[in-house]
TIVO-356451 format. One record per residue (C-alpha): residue number from 1; x, y, z. Coordinates in steps of 0.05 Angstrom, whole numbers, plus 5000, padded with zeros to 4 digits. Layout:
BEGIN
ATOM, NUM, X, Y, Z
...
//
This chain:
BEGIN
ATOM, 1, 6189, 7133, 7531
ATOM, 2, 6230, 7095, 7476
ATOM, 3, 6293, 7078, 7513
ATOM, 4, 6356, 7117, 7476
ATOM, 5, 6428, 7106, 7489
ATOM, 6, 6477, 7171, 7498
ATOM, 7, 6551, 7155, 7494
ATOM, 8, 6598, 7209, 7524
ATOM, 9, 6670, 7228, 7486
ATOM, 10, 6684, 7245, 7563
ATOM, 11, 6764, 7277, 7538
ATOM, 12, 6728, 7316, 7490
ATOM, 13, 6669, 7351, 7538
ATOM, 14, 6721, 7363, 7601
ATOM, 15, 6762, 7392, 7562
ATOM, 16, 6705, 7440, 7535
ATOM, 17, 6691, 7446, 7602
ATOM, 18, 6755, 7471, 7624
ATOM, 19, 6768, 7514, 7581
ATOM, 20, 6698, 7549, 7583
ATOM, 21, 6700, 7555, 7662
ATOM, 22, 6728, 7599, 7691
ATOM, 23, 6797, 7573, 7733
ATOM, 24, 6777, 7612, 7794
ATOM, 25, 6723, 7568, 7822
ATOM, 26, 6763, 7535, 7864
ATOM, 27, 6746, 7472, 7916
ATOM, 28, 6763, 7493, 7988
ATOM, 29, 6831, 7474, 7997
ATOM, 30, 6847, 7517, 7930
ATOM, 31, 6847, 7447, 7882
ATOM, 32, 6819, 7467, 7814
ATOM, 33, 6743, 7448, 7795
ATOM, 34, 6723, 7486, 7733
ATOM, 35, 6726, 7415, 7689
ATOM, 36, 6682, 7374, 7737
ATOM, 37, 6633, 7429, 7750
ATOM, 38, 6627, 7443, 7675
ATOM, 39, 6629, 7375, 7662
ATOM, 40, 6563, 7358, 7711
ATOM, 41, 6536, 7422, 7669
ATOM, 42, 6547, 7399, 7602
ATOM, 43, 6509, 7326, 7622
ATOM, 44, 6460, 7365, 7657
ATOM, 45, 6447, 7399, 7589
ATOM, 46, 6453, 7340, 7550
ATOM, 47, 6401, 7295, 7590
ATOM, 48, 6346, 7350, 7595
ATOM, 49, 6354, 7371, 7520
ATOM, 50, 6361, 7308, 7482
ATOM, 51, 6331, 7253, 7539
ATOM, 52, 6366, 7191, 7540
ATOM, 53, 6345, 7126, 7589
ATOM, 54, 6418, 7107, 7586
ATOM, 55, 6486, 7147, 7591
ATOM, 56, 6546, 7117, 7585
ATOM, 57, 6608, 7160, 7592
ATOM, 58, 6663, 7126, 7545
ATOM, 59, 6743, 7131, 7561
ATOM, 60, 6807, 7139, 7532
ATOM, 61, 6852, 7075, 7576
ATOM, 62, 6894, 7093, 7511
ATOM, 63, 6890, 7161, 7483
ATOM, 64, 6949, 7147, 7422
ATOM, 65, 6945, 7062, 7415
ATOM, 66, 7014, 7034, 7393
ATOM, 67, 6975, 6999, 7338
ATOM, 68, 6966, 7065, 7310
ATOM, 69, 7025, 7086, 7324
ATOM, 70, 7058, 7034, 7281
ATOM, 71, 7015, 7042, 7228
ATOM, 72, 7023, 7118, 7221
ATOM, 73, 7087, 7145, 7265
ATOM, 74, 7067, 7218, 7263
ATOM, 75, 6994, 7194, 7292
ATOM, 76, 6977, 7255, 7342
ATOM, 77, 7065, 7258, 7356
ATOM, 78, 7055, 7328, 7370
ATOM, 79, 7014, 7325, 7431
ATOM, 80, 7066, 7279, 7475
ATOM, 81, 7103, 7306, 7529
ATOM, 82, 7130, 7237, 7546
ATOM, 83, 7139, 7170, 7508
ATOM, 84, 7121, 7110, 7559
ATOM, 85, 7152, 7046, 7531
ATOM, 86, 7108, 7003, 7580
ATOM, 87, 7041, 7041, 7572
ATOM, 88, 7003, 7093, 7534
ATOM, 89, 7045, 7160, 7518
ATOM, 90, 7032, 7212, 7574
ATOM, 91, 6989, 7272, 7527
ATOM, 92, 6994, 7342, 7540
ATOM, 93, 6940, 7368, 7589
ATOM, 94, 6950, 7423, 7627
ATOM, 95, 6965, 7403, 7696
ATOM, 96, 6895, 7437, 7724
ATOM, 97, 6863, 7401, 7693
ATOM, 98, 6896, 7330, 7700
ATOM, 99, 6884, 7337, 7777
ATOM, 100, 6821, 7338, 7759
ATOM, 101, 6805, 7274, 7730
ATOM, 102, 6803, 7227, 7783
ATOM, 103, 6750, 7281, 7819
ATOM, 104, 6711, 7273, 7750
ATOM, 105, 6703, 7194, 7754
ATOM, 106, 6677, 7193, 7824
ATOM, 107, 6629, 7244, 7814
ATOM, 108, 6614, 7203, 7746
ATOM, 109, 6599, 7149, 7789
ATOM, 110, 6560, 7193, 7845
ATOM, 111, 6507, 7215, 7788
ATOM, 112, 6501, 7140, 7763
ATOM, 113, 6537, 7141, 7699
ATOM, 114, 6579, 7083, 7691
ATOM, 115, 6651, 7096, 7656
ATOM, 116, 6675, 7048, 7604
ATOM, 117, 6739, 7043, 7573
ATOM, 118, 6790, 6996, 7537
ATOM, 119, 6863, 6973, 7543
ATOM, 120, 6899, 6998, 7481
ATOM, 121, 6837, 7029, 7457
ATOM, 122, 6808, 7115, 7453
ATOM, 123, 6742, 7129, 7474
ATOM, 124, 6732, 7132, 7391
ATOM, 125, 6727, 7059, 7399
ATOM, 126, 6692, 7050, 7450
ATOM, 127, 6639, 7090, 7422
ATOM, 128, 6652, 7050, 7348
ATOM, 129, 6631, 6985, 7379
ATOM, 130, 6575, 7016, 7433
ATOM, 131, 6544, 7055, 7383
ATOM, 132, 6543, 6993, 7324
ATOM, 133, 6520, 6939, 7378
ATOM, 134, 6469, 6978, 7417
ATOM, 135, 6387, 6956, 7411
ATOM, 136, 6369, 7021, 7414
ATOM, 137, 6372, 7089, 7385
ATOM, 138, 6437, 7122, 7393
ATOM, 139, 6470, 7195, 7401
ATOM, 140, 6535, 7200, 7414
ATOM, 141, 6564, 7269, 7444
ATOM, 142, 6627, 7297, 7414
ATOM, 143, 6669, 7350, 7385
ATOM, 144, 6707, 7305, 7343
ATOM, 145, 6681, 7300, 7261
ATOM, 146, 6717, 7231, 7253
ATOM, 147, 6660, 7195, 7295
ATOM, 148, 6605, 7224, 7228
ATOM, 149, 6631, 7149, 7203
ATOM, 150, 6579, 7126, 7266
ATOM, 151, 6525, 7165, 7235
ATOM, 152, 6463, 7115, 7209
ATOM, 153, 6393, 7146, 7202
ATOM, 154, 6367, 7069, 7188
ATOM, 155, 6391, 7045, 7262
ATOM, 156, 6379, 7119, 7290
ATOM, 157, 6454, 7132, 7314
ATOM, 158, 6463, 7202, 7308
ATOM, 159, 6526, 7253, 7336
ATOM, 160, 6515, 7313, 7377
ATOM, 161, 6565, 7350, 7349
ATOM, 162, 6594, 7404, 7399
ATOM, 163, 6648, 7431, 7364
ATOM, 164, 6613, 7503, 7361
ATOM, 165, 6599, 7500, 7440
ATOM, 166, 6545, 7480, 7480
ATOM, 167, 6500, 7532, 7463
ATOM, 168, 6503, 7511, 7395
ATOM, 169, 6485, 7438, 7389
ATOM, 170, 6483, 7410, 7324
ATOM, 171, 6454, 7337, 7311
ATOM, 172, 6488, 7310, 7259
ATOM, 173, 6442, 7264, 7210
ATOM, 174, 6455, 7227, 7142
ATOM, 175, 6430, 7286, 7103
ATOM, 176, 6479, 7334, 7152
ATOM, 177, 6540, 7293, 7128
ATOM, 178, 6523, 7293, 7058
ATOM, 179, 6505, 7376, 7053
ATOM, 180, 6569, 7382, 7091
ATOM, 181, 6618, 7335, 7054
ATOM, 182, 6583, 7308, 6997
ATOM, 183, 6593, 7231, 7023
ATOM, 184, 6549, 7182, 7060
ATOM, 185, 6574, 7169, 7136
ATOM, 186, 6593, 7100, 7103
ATOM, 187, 6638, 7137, 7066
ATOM, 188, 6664, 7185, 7117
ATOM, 189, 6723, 7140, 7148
ATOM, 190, 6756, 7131, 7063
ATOM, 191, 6740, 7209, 7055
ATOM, 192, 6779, 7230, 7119
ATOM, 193, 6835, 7181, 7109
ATOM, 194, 6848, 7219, 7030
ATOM, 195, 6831, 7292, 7067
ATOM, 196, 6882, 7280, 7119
ATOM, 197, 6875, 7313, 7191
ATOM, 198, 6935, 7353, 7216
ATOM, 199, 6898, 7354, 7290
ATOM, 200, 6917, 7281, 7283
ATOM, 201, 6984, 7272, 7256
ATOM, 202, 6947, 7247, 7197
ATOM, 203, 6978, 7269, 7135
ATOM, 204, 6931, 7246, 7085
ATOM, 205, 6945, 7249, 7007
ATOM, 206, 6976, 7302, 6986
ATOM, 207, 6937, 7353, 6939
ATOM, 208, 6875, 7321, 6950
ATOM, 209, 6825, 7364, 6990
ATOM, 210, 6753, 7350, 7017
ATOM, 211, 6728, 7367, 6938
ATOM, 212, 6763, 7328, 6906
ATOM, 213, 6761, 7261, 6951
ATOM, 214, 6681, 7271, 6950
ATOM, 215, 6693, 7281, 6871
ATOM, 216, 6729, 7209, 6885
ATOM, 217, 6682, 7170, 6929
ATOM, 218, 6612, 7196, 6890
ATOM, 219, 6647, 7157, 6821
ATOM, 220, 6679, 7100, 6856
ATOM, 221, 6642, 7091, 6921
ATOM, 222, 6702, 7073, 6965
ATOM, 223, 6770, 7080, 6970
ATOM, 224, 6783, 7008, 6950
ATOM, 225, 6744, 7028, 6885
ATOM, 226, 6786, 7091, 6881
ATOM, 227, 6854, 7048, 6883
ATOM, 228, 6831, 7002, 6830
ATOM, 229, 6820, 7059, 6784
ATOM, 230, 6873, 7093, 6797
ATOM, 231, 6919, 7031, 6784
ATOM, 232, 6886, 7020, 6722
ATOM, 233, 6890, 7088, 6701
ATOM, 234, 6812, 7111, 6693
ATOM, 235, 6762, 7154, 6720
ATOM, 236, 6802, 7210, 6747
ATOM, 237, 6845, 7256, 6715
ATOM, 238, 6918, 7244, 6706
ATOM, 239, 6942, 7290, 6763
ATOM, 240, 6900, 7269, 6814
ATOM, 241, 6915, 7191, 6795
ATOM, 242, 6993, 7210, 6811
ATOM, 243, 6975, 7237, 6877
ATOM, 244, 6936, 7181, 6892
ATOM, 245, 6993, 7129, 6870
ATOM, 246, 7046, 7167, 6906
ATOM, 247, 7005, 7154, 6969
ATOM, 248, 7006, 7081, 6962
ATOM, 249, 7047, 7071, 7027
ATOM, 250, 7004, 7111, 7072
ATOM, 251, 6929, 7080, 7043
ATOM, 252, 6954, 7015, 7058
ATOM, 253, 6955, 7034, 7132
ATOM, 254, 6914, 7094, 7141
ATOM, 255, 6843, 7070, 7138
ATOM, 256, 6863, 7010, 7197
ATOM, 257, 6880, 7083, 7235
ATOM, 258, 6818, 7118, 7219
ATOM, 259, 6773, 7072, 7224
ATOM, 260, 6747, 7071, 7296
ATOM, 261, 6734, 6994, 7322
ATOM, 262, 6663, 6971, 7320
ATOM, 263, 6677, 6894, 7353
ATOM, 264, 6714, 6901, 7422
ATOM, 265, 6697, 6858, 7468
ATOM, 266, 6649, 6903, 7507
ATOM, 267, 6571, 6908, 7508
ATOM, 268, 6513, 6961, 7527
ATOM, 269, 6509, 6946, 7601
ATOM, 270, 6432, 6948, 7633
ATOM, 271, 6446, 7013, 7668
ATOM, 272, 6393, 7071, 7667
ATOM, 273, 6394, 7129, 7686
ATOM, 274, 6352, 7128, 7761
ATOM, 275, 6334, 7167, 7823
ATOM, 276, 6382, 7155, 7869
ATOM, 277, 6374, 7116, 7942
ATOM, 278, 6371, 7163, 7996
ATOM, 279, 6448, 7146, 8018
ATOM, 280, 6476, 7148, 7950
ATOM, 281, 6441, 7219, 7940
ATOM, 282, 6466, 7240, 8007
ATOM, 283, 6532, 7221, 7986
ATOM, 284, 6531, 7256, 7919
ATOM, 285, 6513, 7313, 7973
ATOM, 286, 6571, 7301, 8012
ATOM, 287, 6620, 7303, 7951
ATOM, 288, 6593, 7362, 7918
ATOM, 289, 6601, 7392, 7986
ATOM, 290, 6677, 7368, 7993
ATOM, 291, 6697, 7402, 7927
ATOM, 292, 6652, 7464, 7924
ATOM, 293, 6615, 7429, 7864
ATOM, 294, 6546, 7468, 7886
ATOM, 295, 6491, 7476, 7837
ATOM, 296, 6521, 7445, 7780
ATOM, 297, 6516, 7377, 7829
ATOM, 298, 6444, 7392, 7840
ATOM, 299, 6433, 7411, 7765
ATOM, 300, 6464, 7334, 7735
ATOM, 301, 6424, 7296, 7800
ATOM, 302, 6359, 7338, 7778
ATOM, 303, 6363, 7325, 7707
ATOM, 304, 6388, 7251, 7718
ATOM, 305, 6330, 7245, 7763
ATOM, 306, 6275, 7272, 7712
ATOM, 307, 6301, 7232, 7660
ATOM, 308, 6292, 7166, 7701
ATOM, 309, 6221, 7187, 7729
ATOM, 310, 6200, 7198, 7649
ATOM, 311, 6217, 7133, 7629
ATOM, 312, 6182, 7095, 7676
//
């Protein structure tokens, strides 16, 4: 089997997870469980359907980077509950499902899957620079359409999109992007920056809609090309030129913002997926056990497990 990377937007699936499980599975001492059983679900899903030799499930250290931040102000403002000054901004989550998190890394770590994340960095970029350095064909797992910039048929990187649920997968090609958009993924990062994206705080340039910045980027290939025109006053109309000179201030910043980081200092590590030792599987076991994780432990092991035995 051709070895194939699988990078995890982890915030994305357990929160898909908890909000598709229902809250009354419950550990024995009451503590709430539907995110880390749904979660082991979802990978157990994911491995069997799409077989990867490696999974890497990529963090959020920073879910809302200053750098952003003092780029674009408004950058995802209206999902704090609590400014930090000497960390990342605490996000809203509900508190269910925050309890559940450090439950979620160790049983992460009981299946095999190593967690990677970076100071003053989302999982976004994590993924940017995984996905751009890897040797091997990529699919990366999320619900979140600014990662389609990833997307690169020639190096085999594709996106798993799950934004219409786990029962409805959608892999998320070159051609996909253009039917859907009308741009390259090349072009995806300058398209989203003019579209805007209120889920983000991002307020893009106002009056111009997915159309019209696809209009844009099929004349003048990028939004560097788009600026020059519009400065020199050709190859657009006269309305749309205004708009796009009236939003001078926010392109200088935005595309640093939207732009997920493809260089951090991070690389693939050597870590496929395997069969477990006989004490590491009995602990796995012994955790499920704890927190009343039951077959959805033995579903992630089995389909861990198959995937490892296929690629040898």
């Amino acid at each position: 089997m051709t070895d194939r990377l699988m990078l995890l937007d982890t915030a994305s699936l357990y929160f898909r997870a908890f909000y598709g499980v229902p809250d009354k599975v419950t550990a024995p001492d009451g503590s709430p469980i539907n995110a880390a059983r749904g979660l082991l679900d979802i990978i157990a899903k994911l491995v069997t359907l799409y077989e990867p030799t490696h999974v890497i499930a990529c963090w959020d250290d920073d879910w809302r980077p200053q750098w952003r931040v003092d780029l674009i102000p408004t950058y995802k403002t209206h999902r704090v509950v609590e400014v930090v000054a000497s960390g990342p901004d605490v996000e809203e989550v509900p508190d269910s499902l925050e309890a559940q998190i450090p439950l979620i890394r160790e049983t992460l770590a009981a299946i095999g899957i190593p967690i990677i994340g970076v100071a003053e960095h989302e999982a976004d970029d994590v993924i940017g620079t995984l996905a751009t350095t890897a040797t091997m064909p990529v699919d990366i797992v999320t619900g979140d359409r600014d990662l389609f910039q990833l997307v690169d048929d020639a190096r085999d990187v594709r996106v798993i999109y799950t934004a219409r649920g786990m029962s409805n997968l959608e892999v998320v090609t070159d051609a996909t992007v253009v039917a859907k958009y009308g741009v390259l993924p090349s072009q995806y990062a300058d398209f989203a920056t003019m579209r805007g994206d209120a889920s983000d705080g991002l307020p893009g340039v106002a009056g111009v809609g997915e159309k019209t910045a696809a209009t844009l980027l099929q004349t003048h290939a990028d939004l560097e090309g788009i600026r020059a025109a519009a400065k020199a006053g050709e190859g657009m109309s006269a309305g749309v030129r205004a708009k796009l000179l009236a939003a001078s201030d926010y392109l200088d910043v935005a595309p640093t913002v939207v732009a997920v980081a493809t260089s951090l200092p991070i690389t693939v590590p050597d870590v496929p997926l395997r069969v477990l030792d006989p004490a590491e599987a009995d602990a796995a076991t012994a955790l499920a056990e704890r927190w009343n994780l039951g077959g959805s432990m033995t579903r992630a092991l089995t389909a861990v497990s198959n995937a490892a035995l296929a690629a040898d």
